[in-house]
mmCIF file as gemmi writes it, N, C-alpha and C atoms, coordinates in Angstrom:
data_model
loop_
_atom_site.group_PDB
_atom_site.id
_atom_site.type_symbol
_atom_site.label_atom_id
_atom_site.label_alt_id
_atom_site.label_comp_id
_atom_site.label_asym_id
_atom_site.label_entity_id
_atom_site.label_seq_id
_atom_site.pdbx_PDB_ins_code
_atom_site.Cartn_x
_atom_site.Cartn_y
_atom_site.Cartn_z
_atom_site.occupancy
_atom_site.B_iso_or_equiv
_atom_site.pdbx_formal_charge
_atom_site.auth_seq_id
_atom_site.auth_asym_id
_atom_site.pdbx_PDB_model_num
ATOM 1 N N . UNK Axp A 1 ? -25.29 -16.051 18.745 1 0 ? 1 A 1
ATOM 2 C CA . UNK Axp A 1 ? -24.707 -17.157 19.448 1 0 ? 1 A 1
ATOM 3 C C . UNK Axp A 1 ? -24.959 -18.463 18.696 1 0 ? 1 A 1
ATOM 4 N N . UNK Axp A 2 ? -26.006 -18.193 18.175 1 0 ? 2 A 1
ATOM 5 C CA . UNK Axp A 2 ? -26.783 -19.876 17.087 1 0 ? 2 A 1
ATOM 6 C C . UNK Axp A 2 ? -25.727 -20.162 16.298 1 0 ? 2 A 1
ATOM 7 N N . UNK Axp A 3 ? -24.821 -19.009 15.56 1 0 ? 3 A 1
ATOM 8 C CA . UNK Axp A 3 ? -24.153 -19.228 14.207 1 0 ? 3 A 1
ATOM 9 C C . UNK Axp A 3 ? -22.577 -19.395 14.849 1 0 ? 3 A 1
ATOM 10 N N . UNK Axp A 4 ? -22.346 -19.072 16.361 1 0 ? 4 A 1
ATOM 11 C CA . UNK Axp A 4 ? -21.061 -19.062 16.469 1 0 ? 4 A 1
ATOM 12 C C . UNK Axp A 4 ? -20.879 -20.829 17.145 1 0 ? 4 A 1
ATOM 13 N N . UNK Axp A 5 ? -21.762 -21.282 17.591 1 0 ? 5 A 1
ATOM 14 C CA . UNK Axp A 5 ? -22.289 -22.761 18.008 1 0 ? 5 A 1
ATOM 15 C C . UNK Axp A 5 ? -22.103 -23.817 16.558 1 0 ? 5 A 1
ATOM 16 N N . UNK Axp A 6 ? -22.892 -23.135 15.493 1 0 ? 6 A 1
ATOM 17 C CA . UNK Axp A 6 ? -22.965 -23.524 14.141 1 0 ? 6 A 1
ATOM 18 C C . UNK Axp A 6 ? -21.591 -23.891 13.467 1 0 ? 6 A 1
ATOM 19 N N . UNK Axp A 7 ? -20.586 -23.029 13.448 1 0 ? 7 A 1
ATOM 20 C CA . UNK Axp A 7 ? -19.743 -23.455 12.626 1 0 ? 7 A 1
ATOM 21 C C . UNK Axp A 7 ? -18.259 -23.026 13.797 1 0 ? 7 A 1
ATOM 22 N N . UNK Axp A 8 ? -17.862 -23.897 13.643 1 0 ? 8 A 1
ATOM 23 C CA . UNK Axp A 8 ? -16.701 -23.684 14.814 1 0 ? 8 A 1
ATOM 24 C C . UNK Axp A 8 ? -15.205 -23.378 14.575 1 0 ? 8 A 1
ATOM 25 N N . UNK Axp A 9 ? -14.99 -22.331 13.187 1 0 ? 9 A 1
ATOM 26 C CA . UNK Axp A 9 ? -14.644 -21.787 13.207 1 0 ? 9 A 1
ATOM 27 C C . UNK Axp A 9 ? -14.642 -20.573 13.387 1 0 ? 9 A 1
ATOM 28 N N . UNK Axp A 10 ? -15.221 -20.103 14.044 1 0 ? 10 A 1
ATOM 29 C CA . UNK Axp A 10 ? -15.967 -18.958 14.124 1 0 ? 10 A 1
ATOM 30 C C . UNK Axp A 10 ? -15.338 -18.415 15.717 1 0 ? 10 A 1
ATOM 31 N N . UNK Axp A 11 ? -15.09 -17.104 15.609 1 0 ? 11 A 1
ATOM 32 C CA . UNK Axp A 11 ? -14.393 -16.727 17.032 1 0 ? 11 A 1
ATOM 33 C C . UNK Axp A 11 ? -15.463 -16.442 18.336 1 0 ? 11 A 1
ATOM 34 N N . UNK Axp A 12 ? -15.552 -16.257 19.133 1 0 ? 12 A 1
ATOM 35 C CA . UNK Axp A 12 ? -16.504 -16.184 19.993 1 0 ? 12 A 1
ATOM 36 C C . UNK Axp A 12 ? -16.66 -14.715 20.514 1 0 ? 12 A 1
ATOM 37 N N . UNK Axp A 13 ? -15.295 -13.975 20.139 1 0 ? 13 A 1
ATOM 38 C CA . UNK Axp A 13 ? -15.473 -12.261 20.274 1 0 ? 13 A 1
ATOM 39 C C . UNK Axp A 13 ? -14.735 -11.721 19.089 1 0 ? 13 A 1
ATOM 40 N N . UNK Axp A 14 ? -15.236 -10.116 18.887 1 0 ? 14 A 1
ATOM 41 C CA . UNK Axp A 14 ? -15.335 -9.899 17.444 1 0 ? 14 A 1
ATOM 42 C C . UNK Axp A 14 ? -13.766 -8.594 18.207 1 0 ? 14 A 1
ATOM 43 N N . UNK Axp A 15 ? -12.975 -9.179 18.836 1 0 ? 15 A 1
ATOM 44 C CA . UNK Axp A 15 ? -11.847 -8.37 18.858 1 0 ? 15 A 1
ATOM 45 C C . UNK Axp A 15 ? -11.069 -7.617 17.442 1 0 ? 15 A 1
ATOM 46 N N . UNK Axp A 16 ? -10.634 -8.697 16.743 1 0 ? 16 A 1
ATOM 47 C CA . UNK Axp A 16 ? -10.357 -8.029 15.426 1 0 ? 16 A 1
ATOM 48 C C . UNK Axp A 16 ? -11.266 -7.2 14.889 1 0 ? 16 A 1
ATOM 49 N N . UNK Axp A 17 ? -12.472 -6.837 14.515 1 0 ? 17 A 1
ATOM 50 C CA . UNK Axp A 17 ? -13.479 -5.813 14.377 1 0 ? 17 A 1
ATOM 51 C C . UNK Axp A 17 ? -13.389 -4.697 14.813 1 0 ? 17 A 1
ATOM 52 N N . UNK Axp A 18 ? -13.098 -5.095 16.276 1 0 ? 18 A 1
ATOM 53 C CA . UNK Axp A 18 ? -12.996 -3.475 17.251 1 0 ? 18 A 1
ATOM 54 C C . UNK Axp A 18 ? -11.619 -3.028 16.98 1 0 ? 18 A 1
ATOM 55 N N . UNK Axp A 19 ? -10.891 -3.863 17.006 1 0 ? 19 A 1
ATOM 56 C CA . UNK Axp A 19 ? -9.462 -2.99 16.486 1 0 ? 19 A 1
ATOM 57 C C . UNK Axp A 19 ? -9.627 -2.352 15.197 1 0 ? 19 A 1
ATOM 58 N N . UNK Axp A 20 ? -10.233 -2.915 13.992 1 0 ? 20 A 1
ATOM 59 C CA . UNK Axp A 20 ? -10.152 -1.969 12.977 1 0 ? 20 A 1
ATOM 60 C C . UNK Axp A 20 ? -10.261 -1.166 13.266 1 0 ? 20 A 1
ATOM 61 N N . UNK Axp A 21 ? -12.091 -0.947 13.896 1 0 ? 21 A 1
ATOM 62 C CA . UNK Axp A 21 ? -12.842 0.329 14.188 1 0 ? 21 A 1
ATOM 63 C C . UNK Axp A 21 ? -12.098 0.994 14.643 1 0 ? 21 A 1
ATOM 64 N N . UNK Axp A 22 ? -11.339 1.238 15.654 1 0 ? 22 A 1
ATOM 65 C CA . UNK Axp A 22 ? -10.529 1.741 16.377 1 0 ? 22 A 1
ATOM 66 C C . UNK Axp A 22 ? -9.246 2.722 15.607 1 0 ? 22 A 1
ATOM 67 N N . UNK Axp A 23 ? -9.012 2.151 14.644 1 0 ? 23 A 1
ATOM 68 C CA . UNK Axp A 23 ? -8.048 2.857 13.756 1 0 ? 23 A 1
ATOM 69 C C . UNK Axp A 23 ? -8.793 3.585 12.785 1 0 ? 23 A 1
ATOM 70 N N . UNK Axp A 24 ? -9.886 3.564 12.19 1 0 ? 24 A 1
ATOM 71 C CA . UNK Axp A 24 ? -10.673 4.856 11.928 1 0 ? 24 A 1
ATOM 72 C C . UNK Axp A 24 ? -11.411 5.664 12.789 1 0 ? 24 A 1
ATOM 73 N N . UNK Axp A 25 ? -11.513 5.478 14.103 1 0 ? 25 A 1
ATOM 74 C CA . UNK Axp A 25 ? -11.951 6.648 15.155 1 0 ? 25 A 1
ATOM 75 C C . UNK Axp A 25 ? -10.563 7.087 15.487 1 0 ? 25 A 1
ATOM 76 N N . UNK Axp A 26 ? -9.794 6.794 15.591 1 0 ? 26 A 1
ATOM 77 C CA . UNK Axp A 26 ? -8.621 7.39 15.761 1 0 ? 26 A 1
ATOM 78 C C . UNK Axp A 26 ? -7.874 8.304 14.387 1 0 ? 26 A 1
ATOM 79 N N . UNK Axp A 27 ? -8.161 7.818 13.389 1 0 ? 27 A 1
ATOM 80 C CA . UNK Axp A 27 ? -7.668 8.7 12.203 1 0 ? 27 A 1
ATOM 81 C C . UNK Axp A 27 ? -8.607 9.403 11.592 1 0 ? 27 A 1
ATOM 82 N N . UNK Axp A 28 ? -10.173 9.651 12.289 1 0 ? 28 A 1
ATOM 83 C CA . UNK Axp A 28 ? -11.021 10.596 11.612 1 0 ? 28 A 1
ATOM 84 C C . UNK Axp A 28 ? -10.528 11.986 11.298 1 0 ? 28 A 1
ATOM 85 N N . UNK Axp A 29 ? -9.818 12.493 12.3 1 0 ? 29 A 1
ATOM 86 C CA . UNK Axp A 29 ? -9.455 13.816 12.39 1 0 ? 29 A 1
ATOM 87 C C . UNK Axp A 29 ? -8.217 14.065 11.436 1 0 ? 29 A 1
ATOM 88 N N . UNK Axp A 30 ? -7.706 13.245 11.408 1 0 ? 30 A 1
ATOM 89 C CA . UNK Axp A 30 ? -6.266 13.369 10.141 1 0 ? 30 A 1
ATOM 90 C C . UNK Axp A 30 ? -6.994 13.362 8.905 1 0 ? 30 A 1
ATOM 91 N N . UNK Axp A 31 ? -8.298 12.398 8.701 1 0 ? 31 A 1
ATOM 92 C CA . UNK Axp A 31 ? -8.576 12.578 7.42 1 0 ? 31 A 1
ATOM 93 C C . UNK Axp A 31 ? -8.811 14.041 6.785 1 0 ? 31 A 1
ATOM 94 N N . UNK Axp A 32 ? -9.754 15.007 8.186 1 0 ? 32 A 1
ATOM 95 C CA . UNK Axp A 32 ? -9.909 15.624 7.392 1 0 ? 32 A 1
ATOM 96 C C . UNK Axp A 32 ? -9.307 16.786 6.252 1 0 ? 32 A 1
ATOM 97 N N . UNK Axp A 33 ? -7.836 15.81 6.062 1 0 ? 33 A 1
ATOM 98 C CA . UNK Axp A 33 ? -6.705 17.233 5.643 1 0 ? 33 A 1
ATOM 99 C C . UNK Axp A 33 ? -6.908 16.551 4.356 1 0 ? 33 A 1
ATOM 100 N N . UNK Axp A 34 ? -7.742 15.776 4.065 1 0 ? 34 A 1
ATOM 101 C CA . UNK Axp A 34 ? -7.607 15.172 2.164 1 0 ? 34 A 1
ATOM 102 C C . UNK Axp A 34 ? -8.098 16.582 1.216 1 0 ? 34 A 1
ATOM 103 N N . UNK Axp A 35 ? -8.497 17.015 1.521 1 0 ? 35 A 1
ATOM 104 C CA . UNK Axp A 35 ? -8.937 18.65 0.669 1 0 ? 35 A 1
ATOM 105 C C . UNK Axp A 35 ? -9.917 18.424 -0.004 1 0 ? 35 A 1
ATOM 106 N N . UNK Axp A 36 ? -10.84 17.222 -0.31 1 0 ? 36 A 1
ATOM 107 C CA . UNK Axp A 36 ? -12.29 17.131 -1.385 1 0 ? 36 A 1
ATOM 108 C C . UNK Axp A 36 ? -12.42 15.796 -1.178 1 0 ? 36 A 1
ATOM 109 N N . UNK Axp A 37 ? -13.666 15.834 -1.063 1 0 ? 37 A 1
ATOM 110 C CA . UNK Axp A 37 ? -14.65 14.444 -1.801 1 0 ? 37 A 1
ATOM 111 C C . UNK Axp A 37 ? -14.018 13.408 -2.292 1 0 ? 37 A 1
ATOM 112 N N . UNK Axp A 38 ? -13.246 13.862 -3.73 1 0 ? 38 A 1
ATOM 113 C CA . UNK Axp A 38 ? -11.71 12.996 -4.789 1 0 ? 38 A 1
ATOM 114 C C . UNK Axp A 38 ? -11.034 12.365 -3.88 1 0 ? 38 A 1
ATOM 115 N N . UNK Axp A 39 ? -10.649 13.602 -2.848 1 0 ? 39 A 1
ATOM 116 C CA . UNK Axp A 39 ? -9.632 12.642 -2.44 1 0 ? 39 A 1
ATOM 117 C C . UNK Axp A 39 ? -9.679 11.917 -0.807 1 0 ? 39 A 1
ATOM 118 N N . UNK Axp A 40 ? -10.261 12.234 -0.348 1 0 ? 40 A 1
ATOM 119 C CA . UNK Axp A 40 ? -11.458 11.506 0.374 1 0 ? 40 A 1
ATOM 120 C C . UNK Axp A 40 ? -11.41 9.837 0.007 1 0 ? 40 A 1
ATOM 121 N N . UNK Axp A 41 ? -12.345 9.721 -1.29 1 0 ? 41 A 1
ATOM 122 C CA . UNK Axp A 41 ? -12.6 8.312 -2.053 1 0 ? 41 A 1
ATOM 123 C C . UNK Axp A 41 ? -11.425 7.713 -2.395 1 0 ? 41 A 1
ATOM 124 N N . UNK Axp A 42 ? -10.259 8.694 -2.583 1 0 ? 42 A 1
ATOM 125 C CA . UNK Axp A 42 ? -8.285 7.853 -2.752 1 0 ? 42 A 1
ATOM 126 C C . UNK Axp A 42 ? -8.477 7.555 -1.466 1 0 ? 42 A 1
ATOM 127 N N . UNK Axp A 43 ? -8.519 8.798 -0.591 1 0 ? 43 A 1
ATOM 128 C CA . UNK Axp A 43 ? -7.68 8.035 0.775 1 0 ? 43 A 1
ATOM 129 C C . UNK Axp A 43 ? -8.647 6.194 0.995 1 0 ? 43 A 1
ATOM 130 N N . UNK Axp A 44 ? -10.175 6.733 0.809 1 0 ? 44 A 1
ATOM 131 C CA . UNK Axp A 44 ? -10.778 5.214 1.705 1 0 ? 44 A 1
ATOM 132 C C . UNK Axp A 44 ? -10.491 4.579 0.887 1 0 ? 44 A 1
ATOM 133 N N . UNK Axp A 45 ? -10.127 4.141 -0.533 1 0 ? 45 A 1
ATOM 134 C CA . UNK Axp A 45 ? -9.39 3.359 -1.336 1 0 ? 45 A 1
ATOM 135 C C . UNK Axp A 45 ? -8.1 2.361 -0.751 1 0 ? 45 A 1
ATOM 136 N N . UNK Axp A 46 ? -6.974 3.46 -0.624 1 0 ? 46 A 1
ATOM 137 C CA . UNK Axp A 46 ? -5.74 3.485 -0.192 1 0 ? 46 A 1
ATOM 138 C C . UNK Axp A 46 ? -5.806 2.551 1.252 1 0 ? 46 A 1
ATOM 139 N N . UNK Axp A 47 ? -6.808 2.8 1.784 1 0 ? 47 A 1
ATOM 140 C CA . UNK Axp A 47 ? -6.966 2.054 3.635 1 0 ? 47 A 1
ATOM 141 C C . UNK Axp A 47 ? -7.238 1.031 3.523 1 0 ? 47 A 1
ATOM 142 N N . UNK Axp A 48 ? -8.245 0.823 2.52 1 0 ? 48 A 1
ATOM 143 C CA . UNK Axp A 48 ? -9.35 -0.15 2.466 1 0 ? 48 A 1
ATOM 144 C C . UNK Axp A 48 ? -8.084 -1.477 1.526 1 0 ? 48 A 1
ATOM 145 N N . UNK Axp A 49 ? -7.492 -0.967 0.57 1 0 ? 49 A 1
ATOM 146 C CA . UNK Axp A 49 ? -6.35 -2.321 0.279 1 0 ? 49 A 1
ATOM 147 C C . UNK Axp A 49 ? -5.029 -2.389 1.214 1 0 ? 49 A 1
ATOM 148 N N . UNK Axp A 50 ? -4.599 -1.391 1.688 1 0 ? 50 A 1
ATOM 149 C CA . UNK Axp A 50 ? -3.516 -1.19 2.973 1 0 ? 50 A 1
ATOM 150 C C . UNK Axp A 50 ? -3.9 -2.457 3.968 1 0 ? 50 A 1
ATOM 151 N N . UNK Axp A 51 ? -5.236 -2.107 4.503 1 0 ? 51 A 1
ATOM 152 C CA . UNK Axp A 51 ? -5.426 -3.354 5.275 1 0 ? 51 A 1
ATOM 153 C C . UNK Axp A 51 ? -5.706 -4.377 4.828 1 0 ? 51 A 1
ATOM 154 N N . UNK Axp A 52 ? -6.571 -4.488 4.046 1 0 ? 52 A 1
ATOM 155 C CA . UNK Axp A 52 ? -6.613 -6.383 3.505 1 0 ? 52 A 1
ATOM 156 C C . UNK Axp A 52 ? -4.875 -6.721 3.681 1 0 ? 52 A 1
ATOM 157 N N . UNK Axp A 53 ? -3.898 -5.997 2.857 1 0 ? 53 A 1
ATOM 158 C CA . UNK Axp A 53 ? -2.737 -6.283 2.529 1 0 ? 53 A 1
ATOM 159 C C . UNK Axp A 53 ? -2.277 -7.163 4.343 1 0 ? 53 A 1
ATOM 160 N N . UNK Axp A 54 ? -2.726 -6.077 5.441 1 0 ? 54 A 1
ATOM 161 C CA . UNK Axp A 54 ? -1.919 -6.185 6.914 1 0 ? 54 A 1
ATOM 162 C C . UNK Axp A 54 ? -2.814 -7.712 7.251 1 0 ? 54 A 1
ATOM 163 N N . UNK Axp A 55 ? -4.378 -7.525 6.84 1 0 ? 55 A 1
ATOM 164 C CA . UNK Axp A 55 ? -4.913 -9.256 7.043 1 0 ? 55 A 1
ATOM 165 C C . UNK Axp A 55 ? -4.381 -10.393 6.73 1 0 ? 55 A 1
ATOM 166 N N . UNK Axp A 56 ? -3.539 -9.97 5.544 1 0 ? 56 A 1
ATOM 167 C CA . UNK Axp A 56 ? -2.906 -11.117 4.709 1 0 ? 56 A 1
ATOM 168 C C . UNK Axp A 56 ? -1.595 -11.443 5.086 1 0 ? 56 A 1
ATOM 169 N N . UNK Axp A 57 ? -1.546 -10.675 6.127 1 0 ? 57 A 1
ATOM 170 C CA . UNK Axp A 57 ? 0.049 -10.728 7.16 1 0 ? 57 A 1
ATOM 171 C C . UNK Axp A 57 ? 1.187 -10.509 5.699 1 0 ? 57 A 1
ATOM 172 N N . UNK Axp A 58 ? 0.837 -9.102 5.525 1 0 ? 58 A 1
ATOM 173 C CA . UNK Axp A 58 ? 2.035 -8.609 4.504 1 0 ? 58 A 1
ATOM 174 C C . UNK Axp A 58 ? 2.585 -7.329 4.975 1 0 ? 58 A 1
ATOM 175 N N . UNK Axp A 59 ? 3.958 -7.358 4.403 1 0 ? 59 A 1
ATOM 176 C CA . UNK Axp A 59 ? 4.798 -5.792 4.916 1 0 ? 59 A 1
ATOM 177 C C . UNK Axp A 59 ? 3.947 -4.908 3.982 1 0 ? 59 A 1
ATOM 178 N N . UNK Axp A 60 ? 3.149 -3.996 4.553 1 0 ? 60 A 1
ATOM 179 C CA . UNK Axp A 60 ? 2.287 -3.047 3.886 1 0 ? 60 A 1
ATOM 180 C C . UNK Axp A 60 ? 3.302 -2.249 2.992 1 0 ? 60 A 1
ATOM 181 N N . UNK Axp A 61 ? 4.693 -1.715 3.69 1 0 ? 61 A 1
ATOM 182 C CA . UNK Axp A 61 ? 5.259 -1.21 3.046 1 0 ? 61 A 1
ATOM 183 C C . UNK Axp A 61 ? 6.135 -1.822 1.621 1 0 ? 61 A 1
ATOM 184 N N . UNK Axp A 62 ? 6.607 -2.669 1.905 1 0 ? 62 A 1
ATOM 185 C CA . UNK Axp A 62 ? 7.085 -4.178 0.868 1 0 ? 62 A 1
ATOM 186 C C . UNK Axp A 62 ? 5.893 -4.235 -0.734 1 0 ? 62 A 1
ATOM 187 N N . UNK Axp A 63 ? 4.905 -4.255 -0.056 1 0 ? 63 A 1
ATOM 188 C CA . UNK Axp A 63 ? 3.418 -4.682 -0.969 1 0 ? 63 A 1
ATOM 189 C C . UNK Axp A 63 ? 3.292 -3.421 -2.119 1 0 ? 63 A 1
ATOM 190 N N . UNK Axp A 64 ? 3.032 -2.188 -1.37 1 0 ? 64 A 1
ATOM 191 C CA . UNK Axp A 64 ? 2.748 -1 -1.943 1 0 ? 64 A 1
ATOM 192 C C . UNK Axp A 64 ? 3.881 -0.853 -2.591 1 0 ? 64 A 1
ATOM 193 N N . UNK Axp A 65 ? 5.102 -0.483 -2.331 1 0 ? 65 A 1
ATOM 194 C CA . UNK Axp A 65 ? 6.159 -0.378 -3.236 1 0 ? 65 A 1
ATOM 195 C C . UNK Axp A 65 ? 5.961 -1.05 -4.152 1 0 ? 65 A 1
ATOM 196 N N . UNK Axp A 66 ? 6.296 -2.807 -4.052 1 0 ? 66 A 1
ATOM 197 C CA . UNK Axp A 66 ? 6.181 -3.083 -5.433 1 0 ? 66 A 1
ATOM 198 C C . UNK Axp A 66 ? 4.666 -3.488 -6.333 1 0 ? 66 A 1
ATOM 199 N N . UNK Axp A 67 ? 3.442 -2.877 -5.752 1 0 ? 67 A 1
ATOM 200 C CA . UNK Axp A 67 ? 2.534 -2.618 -6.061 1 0 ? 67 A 1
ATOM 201 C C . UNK Axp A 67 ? 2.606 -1.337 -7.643 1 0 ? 67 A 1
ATOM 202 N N . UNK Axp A 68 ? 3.206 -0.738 -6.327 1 0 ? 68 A 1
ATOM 203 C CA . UNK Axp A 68 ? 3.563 0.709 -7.496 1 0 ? 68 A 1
ATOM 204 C C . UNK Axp A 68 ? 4.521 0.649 -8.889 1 0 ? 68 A 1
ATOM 205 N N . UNK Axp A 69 ? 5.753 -0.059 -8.555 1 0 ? 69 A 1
ATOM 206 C CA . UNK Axp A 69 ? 6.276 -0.429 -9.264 1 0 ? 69 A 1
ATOM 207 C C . UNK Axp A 69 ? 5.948 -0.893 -10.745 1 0 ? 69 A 1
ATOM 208 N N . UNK Axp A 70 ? 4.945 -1.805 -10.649 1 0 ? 70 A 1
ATOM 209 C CA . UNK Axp A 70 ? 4.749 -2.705 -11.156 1 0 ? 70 A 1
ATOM 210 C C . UNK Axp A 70 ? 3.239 -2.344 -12.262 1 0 ? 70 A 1
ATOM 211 N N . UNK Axp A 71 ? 2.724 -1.212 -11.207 1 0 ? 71 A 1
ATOM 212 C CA . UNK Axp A 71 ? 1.843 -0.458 -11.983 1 0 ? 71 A 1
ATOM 213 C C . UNK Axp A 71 ? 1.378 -0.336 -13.552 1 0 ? 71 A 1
ATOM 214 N N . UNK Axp A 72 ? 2.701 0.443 -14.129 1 0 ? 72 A 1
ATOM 215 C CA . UNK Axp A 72 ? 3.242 1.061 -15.078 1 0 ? 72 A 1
ATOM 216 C C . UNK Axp A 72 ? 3.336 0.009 -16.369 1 0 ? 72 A 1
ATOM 217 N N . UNK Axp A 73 ? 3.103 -1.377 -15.615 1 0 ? 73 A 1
ATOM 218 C CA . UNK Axp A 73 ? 3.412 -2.571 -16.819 1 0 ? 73 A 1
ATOM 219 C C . UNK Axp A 73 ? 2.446 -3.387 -16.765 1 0 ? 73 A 1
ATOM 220 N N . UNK Axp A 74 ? 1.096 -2.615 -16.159 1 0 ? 74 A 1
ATOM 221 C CA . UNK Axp A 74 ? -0.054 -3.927 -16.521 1 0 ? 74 A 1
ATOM 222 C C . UNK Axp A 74 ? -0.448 -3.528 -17.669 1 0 ? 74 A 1
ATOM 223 N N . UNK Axp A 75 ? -0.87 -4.636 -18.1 1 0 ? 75 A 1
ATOM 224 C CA . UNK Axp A 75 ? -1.396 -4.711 -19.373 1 0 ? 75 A 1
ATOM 225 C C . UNK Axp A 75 ? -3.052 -5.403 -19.517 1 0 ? 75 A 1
ATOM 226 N N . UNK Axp A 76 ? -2.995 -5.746 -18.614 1 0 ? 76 A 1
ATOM 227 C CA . UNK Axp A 76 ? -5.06 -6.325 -18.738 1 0 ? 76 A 1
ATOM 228 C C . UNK Axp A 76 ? -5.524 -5.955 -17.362 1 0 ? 76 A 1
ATOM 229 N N . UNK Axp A 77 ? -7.18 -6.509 -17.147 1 0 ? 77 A 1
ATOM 230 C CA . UNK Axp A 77 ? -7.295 -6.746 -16.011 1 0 ? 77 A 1
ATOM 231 C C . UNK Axp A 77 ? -7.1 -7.377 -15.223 1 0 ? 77 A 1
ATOM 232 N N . UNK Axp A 78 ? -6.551 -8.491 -15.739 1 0 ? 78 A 1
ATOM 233 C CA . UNK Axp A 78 ? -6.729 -9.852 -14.998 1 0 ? 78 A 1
ATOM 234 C C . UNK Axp A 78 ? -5.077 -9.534 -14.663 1 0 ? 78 A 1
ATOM 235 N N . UNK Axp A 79 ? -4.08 -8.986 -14.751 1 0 ? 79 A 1
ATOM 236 C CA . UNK Axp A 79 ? -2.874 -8.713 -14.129 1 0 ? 79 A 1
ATOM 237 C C . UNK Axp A 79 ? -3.175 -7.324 -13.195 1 0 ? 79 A 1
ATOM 238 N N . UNK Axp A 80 ? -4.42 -6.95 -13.267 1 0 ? 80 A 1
ATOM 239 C CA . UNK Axp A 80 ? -4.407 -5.987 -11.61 1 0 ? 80 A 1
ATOM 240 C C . UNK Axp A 80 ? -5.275 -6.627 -11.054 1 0 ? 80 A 1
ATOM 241 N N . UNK Axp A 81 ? -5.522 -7.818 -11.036 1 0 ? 81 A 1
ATOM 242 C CA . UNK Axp A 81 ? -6.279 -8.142 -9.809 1 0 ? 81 A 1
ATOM 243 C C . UNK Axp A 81 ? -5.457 -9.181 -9.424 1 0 ? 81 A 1
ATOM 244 N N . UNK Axp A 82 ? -4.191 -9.254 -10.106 1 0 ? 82 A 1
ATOM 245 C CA . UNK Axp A 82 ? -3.232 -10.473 -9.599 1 0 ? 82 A 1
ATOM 246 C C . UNK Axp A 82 ? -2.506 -9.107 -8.442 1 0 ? 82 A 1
ATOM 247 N N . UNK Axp A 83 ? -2.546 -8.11 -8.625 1 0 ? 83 A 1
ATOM 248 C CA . UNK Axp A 83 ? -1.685 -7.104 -7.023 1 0 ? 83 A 1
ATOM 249 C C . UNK Axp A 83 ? -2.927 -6.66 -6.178 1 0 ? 83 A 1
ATOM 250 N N . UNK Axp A 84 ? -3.577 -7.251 -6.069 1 0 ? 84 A 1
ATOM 251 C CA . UNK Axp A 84 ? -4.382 -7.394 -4.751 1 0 ? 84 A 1
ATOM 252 C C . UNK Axp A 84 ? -3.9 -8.448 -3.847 1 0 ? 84 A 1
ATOM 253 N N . UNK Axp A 85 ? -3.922 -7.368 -2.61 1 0 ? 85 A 1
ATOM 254 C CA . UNK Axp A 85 ? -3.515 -8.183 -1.256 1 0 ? 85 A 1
ATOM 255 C C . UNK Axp A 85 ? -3.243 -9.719 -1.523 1 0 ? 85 A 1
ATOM 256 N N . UNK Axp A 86 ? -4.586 -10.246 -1.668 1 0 ? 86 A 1
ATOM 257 C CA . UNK Axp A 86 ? -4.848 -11.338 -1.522 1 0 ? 86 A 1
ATOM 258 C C . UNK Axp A 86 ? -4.457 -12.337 -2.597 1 0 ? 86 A 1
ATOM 259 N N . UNK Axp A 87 ? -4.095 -11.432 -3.546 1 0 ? 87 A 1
ATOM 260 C CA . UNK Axp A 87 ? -3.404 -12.682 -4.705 1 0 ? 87 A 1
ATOM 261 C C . UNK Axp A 87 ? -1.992 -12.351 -4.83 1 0 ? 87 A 1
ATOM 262 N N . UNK Axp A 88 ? -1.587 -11.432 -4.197 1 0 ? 88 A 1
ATOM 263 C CA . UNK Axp A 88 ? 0.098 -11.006 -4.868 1 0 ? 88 A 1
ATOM 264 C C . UNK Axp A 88 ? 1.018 -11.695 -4.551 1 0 ? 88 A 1
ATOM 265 N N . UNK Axp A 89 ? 1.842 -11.954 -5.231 1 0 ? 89 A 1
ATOM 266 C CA . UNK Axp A 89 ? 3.296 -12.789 -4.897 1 0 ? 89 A 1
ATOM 267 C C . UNK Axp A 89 ? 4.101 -11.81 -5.643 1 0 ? 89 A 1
ATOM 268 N N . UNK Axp A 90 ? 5.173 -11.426 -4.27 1 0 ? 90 A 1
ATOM 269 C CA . UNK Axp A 90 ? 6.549 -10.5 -4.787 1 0 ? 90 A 1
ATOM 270 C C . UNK Axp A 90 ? 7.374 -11.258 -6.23 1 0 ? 90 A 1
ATOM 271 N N . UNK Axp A 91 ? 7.969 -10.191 -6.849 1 0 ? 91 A 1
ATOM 272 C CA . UNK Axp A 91 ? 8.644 -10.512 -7.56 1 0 ? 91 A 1
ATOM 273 C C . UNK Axp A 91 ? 9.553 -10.959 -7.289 1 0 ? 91 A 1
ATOM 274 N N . UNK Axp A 92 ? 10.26 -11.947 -7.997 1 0 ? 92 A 1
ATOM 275 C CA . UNK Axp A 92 ? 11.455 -12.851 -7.711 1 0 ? 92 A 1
ATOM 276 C C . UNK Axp A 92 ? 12.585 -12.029 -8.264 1 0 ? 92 A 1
């Protein structure tokens, strides 16, 4: 309560939290069709930028497409960390 007093941006209930949670208690049981460990670590990969992407109020589907797309033509690092959620701008 000290830190939500402290800075006032700060929400006073952690609703967004419980909704995540909520979408991995609800998709535990689907996971378990990934077939190994490998792919296991794709799928929590795959979720784990899926949603930043939905935080960033983006068409998940829009993003990933031309995520994928676009794949095939990086050339450093510093052009895959420009298709993260949080830095991407669609192609014109």
């Amino acid at each position: 309560m000290r830190r939500y007093c402290e800075d006032g941006c700060l929400e006073i209930d952690n609703n967004a939290s419980e909704r995540a949670l909520r979408l991995i208690a609800i998709g535990r049981k689907n996971w378990l069709c990934y077939g190994s460990e490998r792919g296991g670590r794709t799928g929590a990969v795959l979720h784990s930028i899926l949603a930043r992407a939905k935080r960033n109020s983006l068409n998940e589907y829009a993003y990933l497409g031309d995520v994928l797309d676009r794949l095939a033509d990086i050339g450093s690092e510093a052009e895959l960390h420009d298709l993260l959620p949080d830095r991407w701008k669609p192609k014109s």
